[in-house]
C-alpha positions as CSV (number, residue, x, y, z in Angstrom):
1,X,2.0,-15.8,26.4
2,X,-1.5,-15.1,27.3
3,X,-3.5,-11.8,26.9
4,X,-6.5,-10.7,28.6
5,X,-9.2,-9.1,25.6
6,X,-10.1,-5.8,27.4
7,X,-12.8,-3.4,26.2
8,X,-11.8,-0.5,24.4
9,X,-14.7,2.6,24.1
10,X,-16.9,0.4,22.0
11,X,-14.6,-2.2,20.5
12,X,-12.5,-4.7,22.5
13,X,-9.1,-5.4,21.7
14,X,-5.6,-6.8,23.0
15,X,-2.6,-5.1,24.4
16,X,0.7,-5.8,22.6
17,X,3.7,-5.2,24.7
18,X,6.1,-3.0,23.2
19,X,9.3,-5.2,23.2
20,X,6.8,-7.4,20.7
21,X,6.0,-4.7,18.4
22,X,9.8,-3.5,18.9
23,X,10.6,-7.1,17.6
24,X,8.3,-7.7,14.5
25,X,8.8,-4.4,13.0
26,X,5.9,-2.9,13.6
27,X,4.7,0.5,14.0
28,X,1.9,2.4,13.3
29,X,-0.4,0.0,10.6
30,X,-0.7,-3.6,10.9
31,X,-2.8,-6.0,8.5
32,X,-5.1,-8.5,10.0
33,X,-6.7,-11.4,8.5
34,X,-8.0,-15.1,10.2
35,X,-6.4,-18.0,9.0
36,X,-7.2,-21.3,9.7
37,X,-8.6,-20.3,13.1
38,X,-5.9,-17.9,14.5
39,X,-5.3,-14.0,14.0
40,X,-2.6,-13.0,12.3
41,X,-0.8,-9.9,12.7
42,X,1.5,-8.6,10.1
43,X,3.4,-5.7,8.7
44,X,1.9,-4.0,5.9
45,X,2.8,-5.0,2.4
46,X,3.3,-2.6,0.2
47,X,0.5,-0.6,-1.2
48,X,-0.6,-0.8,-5.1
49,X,1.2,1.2,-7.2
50,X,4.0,2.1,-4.6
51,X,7.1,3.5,-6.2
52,X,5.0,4.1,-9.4
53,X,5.7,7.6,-8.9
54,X,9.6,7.7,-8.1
55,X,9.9,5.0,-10.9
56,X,8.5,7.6,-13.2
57,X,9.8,10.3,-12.4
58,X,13.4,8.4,-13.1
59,X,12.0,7.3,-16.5
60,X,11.3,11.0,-17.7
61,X,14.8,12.1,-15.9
62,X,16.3,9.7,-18.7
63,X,14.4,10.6,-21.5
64,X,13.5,7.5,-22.0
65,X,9.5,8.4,-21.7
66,X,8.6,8.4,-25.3
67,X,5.4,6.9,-26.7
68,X,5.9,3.7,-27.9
69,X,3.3,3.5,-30.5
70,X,4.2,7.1,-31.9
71,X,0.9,9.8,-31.7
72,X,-1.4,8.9,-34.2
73,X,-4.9,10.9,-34.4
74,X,-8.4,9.4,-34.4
75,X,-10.6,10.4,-37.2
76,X,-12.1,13.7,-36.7
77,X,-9.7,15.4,-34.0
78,X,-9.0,18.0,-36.3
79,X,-12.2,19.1,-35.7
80,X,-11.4,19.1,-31.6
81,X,-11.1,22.9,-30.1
82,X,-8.9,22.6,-27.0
């Protein structure tokens, strides 16, 4: 399929017809990086730290969010006003 590159307010860019974006799964982020002369278009991988949040969340729920070292103070902290 070829795509005419139109000019978009100061950018140009390429229209993707809908049954294509319908097909690939994508919606409203895509990632887009050259490789070995071509763009690629993908869906997003996940983002760093995704889940971290529900995951702890769960891990407190169970009770199973103790320290694993124990508390142990630094020298001096008794002298700490919080």
């Amino acid at each position: 399929m070829k795509a005419t590159i139109r000019k978009m307010g100061n950018s140009q860019g390429v229209l993707i017809p809908k049954p294509i974006l319908a097909q690939l799964g994508l919606e409203d982020e895509v990632e887009m990086e050259v490789e070995n002369d071509a763009l690629v278009i993908r869906r997003p991988r996940n983002k760093p730290r995704h889940g971290w949040a529900e995951a702890s969340k769960a891990i407190a729920e169970a009770g199973d969010d103790t320290l694993v070292l124990g508390d142990f103070p630094n020298a001096g902290d008794e002298d700490l006003k919080w």
